[in-house]
C-alpha positions as CSV (number, residue, x, y, z in Angstrom):
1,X,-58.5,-96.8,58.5
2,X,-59.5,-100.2,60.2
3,X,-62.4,-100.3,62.6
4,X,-62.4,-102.8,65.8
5,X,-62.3,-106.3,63.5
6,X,-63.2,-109.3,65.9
7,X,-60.3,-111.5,66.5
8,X,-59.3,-113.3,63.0
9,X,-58.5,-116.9,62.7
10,X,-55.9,-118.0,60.2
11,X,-57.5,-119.4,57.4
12,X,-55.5,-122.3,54.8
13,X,-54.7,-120.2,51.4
14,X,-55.3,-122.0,48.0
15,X,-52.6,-122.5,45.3
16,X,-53.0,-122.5,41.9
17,X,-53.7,-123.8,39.6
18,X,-57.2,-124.0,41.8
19,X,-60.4,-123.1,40.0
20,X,-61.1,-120.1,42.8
21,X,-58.3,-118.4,41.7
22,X,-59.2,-118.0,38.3
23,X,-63.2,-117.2,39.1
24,X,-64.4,-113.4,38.8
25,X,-65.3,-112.5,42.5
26,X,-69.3,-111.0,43.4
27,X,-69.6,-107.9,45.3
28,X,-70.3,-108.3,48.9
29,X,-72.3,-106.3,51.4
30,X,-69.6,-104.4,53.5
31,X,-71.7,-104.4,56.5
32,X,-72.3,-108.0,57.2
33,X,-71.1,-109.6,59.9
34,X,-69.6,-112.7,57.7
35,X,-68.0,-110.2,55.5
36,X,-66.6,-108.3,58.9
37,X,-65.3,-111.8,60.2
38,X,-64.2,-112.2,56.9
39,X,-61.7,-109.2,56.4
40,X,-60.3,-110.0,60.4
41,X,-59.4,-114.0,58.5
42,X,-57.6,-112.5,55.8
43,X,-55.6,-109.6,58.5
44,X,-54.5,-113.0,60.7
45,X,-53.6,-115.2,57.8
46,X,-51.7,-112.5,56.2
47,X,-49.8,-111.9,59.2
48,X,-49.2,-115.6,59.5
49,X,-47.7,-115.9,56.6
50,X,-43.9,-114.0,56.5
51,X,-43.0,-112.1,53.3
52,X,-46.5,-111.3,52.7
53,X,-47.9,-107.9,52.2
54,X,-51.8,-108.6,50.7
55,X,-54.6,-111.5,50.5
56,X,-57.9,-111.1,48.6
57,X,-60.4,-113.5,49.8
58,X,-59.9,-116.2,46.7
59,X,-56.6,-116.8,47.9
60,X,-58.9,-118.4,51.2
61,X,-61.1,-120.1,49.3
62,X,-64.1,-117.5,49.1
63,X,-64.9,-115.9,46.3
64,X,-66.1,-112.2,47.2
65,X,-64.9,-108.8,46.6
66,X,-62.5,-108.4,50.0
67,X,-58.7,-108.2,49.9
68,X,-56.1,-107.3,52.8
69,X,-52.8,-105.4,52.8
70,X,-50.2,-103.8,54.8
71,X,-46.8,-102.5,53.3
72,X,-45.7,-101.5,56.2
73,X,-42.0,-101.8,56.6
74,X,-41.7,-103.3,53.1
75,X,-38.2,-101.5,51.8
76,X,-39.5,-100.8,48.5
77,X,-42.6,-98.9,49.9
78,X,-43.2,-95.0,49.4
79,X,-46.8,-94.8,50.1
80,X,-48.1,-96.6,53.6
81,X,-51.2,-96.7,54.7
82,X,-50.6,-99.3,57.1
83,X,-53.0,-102.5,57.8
84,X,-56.2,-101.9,55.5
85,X,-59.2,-104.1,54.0
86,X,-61.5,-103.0,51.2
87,X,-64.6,-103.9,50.0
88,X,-65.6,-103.8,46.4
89,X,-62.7,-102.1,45.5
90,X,-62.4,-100.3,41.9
91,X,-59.2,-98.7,40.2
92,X,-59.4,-94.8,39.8
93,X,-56.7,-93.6,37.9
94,X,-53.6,-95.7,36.9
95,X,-50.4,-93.8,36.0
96,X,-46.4,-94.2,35.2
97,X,-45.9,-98.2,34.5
98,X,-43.3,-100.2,35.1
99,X,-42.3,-103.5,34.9
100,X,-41.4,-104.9,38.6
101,X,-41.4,-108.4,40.3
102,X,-44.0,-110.1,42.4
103,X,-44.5,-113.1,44.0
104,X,-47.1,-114.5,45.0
105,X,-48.7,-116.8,48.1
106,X,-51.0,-118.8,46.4
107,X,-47.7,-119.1,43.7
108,X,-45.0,-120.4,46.1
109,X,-42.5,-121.5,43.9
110,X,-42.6,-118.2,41.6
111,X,-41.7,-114.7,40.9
112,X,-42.8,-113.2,37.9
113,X,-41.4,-109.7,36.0
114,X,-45.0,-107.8,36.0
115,X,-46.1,-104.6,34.3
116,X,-48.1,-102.2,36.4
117,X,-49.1,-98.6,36.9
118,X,-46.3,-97.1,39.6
119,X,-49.4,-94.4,40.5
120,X,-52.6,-95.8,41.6
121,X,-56.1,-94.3,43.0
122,X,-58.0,-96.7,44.6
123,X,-61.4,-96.1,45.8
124,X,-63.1,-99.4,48.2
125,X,-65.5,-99.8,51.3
126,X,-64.2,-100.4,54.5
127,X,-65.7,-103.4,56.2
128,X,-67.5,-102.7,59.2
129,X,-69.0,-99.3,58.3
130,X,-69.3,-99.5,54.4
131,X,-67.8,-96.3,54.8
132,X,-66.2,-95.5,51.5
133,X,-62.8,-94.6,51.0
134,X,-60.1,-93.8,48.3
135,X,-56.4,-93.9,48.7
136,X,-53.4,-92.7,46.3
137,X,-50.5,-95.0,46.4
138,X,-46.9,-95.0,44.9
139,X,-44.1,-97.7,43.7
140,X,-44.4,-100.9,45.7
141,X,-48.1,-100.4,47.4
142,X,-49.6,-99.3,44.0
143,X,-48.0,-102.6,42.8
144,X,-49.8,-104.4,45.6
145,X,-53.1,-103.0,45.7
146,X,-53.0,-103.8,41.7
147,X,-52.2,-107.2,42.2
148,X,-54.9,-107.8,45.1
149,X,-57.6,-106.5,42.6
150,X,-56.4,-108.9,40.1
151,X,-56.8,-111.6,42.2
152,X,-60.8,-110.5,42.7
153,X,-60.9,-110.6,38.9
154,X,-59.9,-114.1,38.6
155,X,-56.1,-113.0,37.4
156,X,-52.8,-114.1,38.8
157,X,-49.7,-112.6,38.3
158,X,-48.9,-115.1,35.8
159,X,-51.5,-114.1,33.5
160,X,-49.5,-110.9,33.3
161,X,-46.2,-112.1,32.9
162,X,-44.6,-111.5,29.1
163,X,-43.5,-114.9,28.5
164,X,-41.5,-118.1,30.1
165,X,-38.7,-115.2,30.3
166,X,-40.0,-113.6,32.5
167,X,-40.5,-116.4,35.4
168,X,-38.3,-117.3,38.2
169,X,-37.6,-119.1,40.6
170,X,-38.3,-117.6,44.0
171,X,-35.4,-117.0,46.1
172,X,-35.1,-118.0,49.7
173,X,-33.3,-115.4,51.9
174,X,-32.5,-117.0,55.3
């Protein structure tokens, strides 16, 4: 789904309680070369990072429409579409929630017990080509996706969370 990205440099993530996480992203032009090197940054940092699976641009710093992800080899995952980056991307159809844990990079320290749709249509642009795409996810990369766009509308996970209940302290497997 990717095309040729340049080579992406690792970029330092924001935590909360920054301002960027919190701010409503813009749209961006798919098809410009900043928004191309862009999507290649978030593939490198995400990779850098272990344990993660997605990275919207706040997380970086940048406030645009542009988020990362790759499930792949995640246990929980049903649905794999392998590395991908989307542009302006807008929920479809949301179906079956449940409430599941996430974590979070910009949210080291935390795990929260989250509500989402287990079913998800997703339809974005794919940097590079502005070509426009839609993809149907399940369980843990619905869950993902979900909490990627969230992050491009200014929301982390715990804004979603039911109560102090419903935090934890994230576990460190070595």
């Amino acid at each position: 789904m990717l095309p040729p990205l340049p080579q992406g440099r690792v970029r330092p993530t924001v935590r909360a309680p920054a301002a960027v996480l919190s701010t409503a992203a813009d749209e961006v032009d798919p098809r410009d070369p900043a928004t191309v090197a862009l999507a290649a940054d978030l593939l490198a940092t995400q990779r850098a990072a272990p344990g993660c699976v997605g990275l919207a641009a706040p997380q970086v710093g940048v406030t645009v429409r542009v988020f990362s992800l790759d499930v792949t080899g995640h246990p929980k995952a049903r649905t794999v579409h392998g590395p991908l980056v989307l542009a302006n991307p807008v929920v479809v159809a949301a179906a079956r929630w449940e409430r599941g844990r996430e974590g979070c990079l910009s949210v080291p320290d935390l795990t929260g017990d989250v509500k989402r749709a287990d079913r998800l249509v997703l339809r974005g642009l794919v940097p590079g080509t502005g070509a426009e795409v839609e993809i149907s996810a399940d369980a843990f990369e619905a869950r993902a996706l979900q909490h990627e766009v969230d992050h491009l509308d200014g929301v982390l996970f715990l804004d979603r969370v039911a109560g102090a209940h419903a935090l934890h302290a994230r576990q460190v497997y070595l």
